[in-house]
ChimeraX commands (.cxc) that place a marker at each C-alpha (Angstrom):
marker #1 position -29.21,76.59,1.44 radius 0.5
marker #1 position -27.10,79.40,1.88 radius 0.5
marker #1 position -22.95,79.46,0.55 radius 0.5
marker #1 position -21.89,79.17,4.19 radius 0.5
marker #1 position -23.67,76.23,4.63 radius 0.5
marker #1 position -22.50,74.39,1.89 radius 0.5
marker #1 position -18.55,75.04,2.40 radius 0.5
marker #1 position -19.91,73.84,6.19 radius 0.5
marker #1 position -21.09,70.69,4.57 radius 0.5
marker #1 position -18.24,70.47,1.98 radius 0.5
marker #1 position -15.66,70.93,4.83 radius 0.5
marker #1 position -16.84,68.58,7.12 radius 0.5
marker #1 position -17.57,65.37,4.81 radius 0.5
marker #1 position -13.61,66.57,3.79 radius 0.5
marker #1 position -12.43,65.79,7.01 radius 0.5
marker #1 position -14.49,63.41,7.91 radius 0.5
marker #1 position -12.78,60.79,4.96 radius 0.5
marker #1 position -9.40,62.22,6.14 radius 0.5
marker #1 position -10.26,60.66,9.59 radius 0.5
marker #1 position -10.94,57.60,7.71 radius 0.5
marker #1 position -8.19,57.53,5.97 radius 0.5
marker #1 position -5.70,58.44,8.99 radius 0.5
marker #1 position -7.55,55.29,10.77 radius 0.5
marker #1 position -6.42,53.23,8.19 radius 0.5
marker #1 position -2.45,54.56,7.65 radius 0.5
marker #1 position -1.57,56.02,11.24 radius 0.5
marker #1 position -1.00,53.09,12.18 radius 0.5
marker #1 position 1.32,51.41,9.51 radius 0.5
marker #1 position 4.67,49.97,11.26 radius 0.5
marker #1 position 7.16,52.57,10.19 radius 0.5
marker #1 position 11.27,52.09,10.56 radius 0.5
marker #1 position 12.00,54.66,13.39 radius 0.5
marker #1 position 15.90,55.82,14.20 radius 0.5
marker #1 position 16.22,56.56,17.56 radius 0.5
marker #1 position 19.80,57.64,17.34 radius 0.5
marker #1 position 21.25,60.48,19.29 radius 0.5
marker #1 position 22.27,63.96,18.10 radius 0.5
marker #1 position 20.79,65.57,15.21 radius 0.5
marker #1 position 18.19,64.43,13.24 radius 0.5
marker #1 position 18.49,64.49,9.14 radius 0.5
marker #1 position 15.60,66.41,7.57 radius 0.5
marker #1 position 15.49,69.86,10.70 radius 0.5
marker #1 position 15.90,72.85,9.04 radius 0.5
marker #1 position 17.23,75.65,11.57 radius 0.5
marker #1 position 18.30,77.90,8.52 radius 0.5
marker #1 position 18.46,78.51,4.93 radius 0.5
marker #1 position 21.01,79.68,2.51 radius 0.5
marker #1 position 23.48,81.44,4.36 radius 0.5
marker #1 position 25.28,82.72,1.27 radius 0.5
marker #1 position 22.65,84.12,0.15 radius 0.5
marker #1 position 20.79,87.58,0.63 radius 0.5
marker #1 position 17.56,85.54,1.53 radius 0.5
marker #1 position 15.61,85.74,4.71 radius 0.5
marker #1 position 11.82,84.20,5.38 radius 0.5
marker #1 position 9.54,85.16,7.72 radius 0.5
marker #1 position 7.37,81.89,8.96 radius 0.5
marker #1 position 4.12,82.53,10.65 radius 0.5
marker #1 position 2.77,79.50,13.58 radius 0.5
marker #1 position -1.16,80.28,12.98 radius 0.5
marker #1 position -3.43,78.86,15.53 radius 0.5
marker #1 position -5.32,81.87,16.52 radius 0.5
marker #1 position -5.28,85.25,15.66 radius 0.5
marker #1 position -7.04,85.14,12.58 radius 0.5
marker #1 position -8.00,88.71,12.62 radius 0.5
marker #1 position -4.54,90.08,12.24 radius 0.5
marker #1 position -3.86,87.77,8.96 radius 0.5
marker #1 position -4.94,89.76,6.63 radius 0.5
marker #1 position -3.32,92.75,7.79 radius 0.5
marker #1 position -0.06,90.99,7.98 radius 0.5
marker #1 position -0.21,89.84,4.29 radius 0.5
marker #1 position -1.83,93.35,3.30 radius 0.5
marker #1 position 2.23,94.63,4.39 radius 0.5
marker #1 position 3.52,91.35,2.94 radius 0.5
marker #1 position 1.45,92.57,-1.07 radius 0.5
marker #1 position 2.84,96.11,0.04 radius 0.5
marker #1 position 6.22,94.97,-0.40 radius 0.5
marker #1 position 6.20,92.56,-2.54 radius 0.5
marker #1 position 7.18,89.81,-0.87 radius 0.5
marker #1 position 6.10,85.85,0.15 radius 0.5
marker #1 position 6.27,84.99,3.31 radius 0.5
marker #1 position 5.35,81.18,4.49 radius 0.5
marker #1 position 2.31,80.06,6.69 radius 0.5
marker #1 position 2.53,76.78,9.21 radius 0.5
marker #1 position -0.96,76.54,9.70 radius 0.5
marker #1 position -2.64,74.03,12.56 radius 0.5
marker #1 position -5.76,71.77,11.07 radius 0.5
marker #1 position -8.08,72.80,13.79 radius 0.5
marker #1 position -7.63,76.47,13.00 radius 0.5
marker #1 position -8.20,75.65,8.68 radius 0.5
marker #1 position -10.97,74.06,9.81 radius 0.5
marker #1 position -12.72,76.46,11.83 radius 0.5
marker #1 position -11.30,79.42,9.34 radius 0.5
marker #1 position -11.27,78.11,5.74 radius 0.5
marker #1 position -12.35,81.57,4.15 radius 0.5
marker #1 position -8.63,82.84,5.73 radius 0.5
marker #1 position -6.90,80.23,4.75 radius 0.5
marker #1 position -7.92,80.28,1.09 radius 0.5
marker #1 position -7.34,83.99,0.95 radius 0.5
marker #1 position -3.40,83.06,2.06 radius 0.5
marker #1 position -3.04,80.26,-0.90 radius 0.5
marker #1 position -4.67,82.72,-3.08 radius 0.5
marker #1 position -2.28,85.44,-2.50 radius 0.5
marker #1 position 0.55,83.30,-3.53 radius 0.5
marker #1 position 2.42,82.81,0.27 radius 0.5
marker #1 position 3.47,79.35,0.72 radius 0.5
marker #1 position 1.28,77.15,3.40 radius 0.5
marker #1 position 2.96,74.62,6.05 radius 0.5
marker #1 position 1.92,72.35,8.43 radius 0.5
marker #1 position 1.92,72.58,12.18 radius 0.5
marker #1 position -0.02,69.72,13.17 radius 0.5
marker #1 position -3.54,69.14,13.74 radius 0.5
marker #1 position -4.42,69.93,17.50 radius 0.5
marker #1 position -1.16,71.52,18.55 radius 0.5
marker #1 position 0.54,68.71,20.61 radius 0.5
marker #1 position 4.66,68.51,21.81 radius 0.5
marker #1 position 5.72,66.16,18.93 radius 0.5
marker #1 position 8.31,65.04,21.26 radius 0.5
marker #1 position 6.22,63.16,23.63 radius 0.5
marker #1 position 4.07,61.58,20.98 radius 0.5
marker #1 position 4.53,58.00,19.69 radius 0.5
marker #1 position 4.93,57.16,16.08 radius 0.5
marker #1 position 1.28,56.34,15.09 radius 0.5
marker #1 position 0.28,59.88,17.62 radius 0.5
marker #1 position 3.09,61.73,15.50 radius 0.5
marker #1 position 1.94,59.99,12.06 radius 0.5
marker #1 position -1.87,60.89,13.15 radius 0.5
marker #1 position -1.00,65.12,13.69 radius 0.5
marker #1 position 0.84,65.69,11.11 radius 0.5
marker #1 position -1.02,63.58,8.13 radius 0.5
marker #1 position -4.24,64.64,9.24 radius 0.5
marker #1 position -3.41,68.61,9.09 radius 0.5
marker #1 position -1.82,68.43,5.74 radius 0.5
marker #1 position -4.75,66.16,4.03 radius 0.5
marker #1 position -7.19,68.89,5.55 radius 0.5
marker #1 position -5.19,71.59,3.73 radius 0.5
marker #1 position -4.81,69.93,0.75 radius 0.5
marker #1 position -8.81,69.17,0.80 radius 0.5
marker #1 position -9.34,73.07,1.28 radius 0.5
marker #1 position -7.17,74.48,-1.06 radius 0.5
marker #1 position -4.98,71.71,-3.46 radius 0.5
marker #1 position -2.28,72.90,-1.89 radius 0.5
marker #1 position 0.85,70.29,-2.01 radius 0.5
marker #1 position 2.76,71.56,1.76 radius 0.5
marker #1 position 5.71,69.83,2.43 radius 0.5
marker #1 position 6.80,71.12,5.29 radius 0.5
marker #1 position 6.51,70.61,8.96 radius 0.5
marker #1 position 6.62,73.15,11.97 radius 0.5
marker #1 position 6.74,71.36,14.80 radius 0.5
marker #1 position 4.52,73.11,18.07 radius 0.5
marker #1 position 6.47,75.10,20.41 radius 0.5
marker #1 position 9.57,73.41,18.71 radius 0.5
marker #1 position 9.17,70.44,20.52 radius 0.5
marker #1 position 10.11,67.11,18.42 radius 0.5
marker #1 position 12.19,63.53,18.33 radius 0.5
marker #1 position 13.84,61.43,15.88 radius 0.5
marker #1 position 10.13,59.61,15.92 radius 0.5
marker #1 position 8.53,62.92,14.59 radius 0.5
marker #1 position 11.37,63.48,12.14 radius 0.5
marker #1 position 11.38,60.36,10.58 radius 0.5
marker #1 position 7.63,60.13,10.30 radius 0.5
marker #1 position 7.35,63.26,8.76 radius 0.5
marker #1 position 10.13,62.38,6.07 radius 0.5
marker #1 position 7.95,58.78,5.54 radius 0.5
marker #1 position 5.01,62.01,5.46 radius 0.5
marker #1 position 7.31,63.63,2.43 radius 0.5
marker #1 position 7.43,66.18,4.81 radius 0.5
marker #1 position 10.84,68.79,5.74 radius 0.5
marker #1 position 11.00,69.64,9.48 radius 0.5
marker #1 position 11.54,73.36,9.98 radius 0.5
marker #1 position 13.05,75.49,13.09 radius 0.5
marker #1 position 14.19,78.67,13.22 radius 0.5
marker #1 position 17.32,81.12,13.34 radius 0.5
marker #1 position 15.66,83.65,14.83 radius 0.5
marker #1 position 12.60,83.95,17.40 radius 0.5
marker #1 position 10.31,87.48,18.02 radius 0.5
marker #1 position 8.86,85.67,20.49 radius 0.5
marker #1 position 5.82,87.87,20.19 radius 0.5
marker #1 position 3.06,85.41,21.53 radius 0.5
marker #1 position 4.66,86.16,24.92 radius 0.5
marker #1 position 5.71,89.91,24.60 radius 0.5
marker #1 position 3.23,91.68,23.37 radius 0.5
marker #1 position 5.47,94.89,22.22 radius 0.5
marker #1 position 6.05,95.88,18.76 radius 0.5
marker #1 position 9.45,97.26,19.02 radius 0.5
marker #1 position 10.67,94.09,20.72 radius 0.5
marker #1 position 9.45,92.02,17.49 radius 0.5
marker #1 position 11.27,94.57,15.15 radius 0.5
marker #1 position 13.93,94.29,17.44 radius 0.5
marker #1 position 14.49,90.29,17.50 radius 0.5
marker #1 position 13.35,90.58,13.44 radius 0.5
marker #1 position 16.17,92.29,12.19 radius 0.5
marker #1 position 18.67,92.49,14.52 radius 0.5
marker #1 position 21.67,90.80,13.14 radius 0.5
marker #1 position 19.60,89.59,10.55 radius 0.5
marker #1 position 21.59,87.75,7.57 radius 0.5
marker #1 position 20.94,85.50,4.45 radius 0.5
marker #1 position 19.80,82.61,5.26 radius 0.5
marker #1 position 17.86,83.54,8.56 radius 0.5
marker #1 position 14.18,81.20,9.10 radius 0.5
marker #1 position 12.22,84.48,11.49 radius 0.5
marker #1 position 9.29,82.96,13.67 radius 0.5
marker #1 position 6.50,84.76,14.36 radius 0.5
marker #1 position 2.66,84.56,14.79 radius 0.5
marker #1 position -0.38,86.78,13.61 radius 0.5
marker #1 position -0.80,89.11,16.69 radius 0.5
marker #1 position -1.62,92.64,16.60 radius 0.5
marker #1 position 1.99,93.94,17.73 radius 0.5
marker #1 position 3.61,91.69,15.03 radius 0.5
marker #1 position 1.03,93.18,12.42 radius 0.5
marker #1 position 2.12,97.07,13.69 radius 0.5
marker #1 position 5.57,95.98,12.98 radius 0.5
marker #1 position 5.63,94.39,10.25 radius 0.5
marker #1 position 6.09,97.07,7.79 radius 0.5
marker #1 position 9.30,98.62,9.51 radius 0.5
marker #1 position 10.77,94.95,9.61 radius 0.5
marker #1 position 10.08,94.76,5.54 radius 0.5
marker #1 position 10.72,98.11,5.36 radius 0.5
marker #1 position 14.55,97.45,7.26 radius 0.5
marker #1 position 15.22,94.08,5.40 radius 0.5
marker #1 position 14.67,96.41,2.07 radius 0.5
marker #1 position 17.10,98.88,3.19 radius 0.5
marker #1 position 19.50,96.31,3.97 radius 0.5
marker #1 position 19.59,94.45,0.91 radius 0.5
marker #1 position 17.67,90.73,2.29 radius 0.5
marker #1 position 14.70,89.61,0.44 radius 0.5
marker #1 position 12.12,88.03,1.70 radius 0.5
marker #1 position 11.19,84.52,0.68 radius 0.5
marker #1 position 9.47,81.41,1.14 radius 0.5
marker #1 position 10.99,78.97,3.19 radius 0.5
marker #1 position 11.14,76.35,0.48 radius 0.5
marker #1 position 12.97,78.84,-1.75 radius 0.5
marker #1 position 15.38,79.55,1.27 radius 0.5
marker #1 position 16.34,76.35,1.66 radius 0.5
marker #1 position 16.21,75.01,-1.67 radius 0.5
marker #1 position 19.07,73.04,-2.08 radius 0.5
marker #1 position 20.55,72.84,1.04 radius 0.5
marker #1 position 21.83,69.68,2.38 radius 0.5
marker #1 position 20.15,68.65,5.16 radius 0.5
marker #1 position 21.20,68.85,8.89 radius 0.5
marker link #1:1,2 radius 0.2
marker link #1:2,3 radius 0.2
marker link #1:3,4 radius 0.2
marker link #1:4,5 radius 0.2
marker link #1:5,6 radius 0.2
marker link #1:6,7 radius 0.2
marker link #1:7,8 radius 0.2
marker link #1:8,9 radius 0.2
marker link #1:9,10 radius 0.2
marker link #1:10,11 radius 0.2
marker link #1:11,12 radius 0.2
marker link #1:12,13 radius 0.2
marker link #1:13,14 radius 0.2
marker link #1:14,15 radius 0.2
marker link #1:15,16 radius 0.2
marker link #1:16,17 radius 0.2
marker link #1:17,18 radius 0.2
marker link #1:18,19 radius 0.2
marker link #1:19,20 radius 0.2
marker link #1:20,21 radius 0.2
marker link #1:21,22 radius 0.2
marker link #1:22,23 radius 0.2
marker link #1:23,24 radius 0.2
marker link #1:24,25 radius 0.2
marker link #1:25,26 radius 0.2
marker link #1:26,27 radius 0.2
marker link #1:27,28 radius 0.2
marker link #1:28,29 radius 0.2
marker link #1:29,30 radius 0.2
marker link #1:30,31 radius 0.2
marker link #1:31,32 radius 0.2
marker link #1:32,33 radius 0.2
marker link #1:33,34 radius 0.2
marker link #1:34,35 radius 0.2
marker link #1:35,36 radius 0.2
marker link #1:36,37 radius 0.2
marker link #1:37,38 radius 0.2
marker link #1:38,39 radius 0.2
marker link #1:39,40 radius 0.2
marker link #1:40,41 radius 0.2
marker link #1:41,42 radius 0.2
marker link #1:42,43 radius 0.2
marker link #1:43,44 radius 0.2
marker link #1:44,45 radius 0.2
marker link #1:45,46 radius 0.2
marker link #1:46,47 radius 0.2
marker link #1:47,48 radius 0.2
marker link #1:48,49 radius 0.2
marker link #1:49,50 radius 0.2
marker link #1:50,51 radius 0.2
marker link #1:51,52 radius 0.2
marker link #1:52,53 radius 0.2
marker link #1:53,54 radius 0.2
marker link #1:54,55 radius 0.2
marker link #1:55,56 radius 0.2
marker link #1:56,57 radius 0.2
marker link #1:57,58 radius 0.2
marker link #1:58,59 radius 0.2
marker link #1:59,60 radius 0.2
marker link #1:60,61 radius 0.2
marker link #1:61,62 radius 0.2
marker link #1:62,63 radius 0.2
marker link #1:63,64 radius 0.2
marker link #1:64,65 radius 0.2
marker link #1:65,66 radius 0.2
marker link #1:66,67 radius 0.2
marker link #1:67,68 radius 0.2
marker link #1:68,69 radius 0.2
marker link #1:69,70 radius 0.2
marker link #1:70,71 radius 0.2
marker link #1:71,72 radius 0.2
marker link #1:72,73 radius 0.2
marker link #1:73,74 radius 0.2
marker link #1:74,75 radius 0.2
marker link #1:75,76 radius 0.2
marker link #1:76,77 radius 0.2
marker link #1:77,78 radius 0.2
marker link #1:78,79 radius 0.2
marker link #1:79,80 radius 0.2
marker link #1:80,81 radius 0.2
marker link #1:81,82 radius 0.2
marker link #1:82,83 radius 0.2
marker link #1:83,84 radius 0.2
marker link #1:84,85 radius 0.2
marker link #1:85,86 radius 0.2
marker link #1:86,87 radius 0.2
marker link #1:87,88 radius 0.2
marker link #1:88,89 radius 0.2
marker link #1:89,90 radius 0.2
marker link #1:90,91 radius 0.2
marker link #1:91,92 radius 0.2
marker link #1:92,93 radius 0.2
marker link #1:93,94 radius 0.2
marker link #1:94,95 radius 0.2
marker link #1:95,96 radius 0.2
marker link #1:96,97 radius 0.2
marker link #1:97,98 radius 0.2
marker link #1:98,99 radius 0.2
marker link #1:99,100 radius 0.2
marker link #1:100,101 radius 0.2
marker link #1:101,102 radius 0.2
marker link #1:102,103 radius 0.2
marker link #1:103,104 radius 0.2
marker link #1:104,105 radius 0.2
marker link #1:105,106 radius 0.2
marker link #1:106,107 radius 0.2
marker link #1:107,108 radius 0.2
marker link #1:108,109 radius 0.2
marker link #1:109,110 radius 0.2
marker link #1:110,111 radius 0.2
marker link #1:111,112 radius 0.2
marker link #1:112,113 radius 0.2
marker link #1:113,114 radius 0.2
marker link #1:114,115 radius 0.2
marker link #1:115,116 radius 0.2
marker link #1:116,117 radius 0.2
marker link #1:117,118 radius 0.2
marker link #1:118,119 radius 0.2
marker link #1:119,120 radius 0.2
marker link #1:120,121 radius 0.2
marker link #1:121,122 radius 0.2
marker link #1:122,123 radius 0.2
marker link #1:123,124 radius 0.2
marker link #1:124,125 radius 0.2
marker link #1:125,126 radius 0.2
marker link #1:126,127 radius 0.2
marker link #1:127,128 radius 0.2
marker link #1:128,129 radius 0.2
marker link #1:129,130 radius 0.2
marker link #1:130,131 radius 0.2
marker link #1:131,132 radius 0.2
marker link #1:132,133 radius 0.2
marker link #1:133,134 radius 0.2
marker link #1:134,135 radius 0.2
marker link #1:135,136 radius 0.2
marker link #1:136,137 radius 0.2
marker link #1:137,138 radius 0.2
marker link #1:138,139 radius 0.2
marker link #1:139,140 radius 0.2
marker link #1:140,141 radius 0.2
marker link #1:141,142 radius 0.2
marker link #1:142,143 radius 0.2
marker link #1:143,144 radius 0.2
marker link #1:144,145 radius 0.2
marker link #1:145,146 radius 0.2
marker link #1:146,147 radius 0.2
marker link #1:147,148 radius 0.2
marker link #1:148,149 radius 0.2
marker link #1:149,150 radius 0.2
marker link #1:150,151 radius 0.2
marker link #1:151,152 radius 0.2
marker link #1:152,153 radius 0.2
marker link #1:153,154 radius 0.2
marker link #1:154,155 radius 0.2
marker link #1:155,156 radius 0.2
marker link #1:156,157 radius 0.2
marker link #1:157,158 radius 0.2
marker link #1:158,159 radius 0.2
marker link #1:159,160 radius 0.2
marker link #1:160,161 radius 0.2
marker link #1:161,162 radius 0.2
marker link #1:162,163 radius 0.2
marker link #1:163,164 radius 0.2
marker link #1:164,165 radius 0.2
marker link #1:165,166 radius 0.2
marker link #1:166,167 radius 0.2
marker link #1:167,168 radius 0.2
marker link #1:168,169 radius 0.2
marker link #1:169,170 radius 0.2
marker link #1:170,171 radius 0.2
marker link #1:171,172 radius 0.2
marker link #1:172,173 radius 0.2
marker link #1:173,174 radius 0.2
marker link #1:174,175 radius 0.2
marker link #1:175,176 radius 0.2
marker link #1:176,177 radius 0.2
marker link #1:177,178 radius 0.2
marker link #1:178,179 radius 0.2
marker link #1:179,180 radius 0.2
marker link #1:180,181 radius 0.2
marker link #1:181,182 radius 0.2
marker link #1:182,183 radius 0.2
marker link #1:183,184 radius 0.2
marker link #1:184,185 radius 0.2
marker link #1:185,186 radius 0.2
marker link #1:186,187 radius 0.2
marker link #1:187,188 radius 0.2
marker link #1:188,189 radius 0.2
marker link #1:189,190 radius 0.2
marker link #1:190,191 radius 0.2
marker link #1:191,192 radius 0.2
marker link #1:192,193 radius 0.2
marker link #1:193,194 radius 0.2
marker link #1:194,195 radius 0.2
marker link #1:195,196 radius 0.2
marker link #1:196,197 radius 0.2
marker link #1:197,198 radius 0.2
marker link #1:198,199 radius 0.2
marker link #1:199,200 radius 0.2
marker link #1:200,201 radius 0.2
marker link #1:201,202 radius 0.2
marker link #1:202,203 radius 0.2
marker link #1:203,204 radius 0.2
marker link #1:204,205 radius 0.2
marker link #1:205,206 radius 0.2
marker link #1:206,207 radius 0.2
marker link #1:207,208 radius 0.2
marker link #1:208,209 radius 0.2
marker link #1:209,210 radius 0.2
marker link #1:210,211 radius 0.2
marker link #1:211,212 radius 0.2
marker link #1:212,213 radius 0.2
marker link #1:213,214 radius 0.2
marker link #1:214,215 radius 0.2
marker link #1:215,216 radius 0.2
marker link #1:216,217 radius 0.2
marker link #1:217,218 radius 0.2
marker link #1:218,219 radius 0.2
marker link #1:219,220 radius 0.2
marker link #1:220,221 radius 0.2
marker link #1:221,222 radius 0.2
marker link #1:222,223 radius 0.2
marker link #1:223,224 radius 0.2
marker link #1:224,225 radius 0.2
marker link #1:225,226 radius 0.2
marker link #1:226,227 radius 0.2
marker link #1:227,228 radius 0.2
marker link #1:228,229 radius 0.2
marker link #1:229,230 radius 0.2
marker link #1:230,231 radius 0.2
marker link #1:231,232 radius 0.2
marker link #1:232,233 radius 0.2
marker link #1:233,234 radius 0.2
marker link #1:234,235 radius 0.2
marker link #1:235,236 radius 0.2
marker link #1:236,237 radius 0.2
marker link #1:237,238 radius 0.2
marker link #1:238,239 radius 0.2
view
């Protein structure tokens, strides 16, 4: 039996007890708020006093740009933080080891890529457990927080998360680069007005790979360093 075969094997009994397990605990009552307004535990920045920024990257697809991306990330030195979805691990565990290996921090962003907002609590519960246990399996890596898809959550998903141990995280600033597929535009949205504290989305696609080095090379120029999110918002109160 050949290596690829066995990490087949290894990966699938893996998720097959995590759907076991989420069987048993999805569906545990859990106290959900429903109150208006904003919800405690959503991150839309970090430290704003500080000359911190972090560049978050949604990974569902795309895989072949990854490594380019973090090849400009080791260039400069920097961490940068990756919300990964469990159907993409699964199908790309060889990537997503190489990311925990090269020190950037991993995140969740659900299993199957559903709007967190029109999911119940055991649906919400389900998504989010399910994609970090996968991770976890694949690399030991202890994520704690939560990206929701396409931004799109409730008080449900927020509290479930936080039963989850997990932080829901936003963003300050969007490249918007799975829609506009132009490199200056996501060097444009990256940096423009770009201050401590600032949470920048993007996603592995080739025009956000071609930019990436002038974005790391501006944010160098202008004094911001690039950081996980859990070291940008380490310590911050919470929303």
């Amino acid at each position: 039996m050949d290596g690829k075969s066995k990490l087949a094997i290894v990966t699938n009994v893996a998720l097959a007890l995590i759907i076991l397990t989420v069987g048993a605990v999805c569906f545990i009552p859990l106290g959900i708020s429903t109150a208006g307004g904003k919800s405690d535990g959503v991150y839309y920045n970090g430290n704003t006093d500080s000359d911190m920024i972090s560049l978050m990257f949604n990974v569902y697809q795309g895989s072949e740009y990854v490594l380019d991306i973090m090849d400009s990330l080791d260039e400069y030195g920097v961490k940068a933080t990756f919300f990964v979805g469990g159907s993409w691990a699964d199908d790309n565990t060889e990537v997503l080891r190489e990311i925990a290996s090269r020190g950037h921090e991993l995140g969740n962003h659900g299993y199957f890529h559903k709007d967190h907002d029109k999911l119940n609590a055991a649906e919400n519960r389900q998504e989010i457990y399910l994609c970090g246990e996968l991770v976890r399996a694949l690399t030991d890596a202890q994520i704690k927080l939560f990206a929701p898809p396409s931004g799109a959550y409730s008080p449900t998903t927020v509290e479930v998360a936080k039963e989850l141990g997990y932080k829901v995280i936003m963003w300050s600033k969007d490249t918007i680069d799975w829609r506009d597929h132009d490199e200056q535009l996501v060097f444009s949205r990256a940096t423009q007005k770009a201050s401590g504290g600032d949470l920048v989305l993007m996603h592995p696609t080739k025009h956000t790979a071609a930019a990436l080095p002038a974005v790391l090379e501006y944010y160098k120029e202008h004094s911001l360093h690039a950081v996980t999110v859990s070291e940008n918002i380490s310590g911050l109160e919470k929303v």
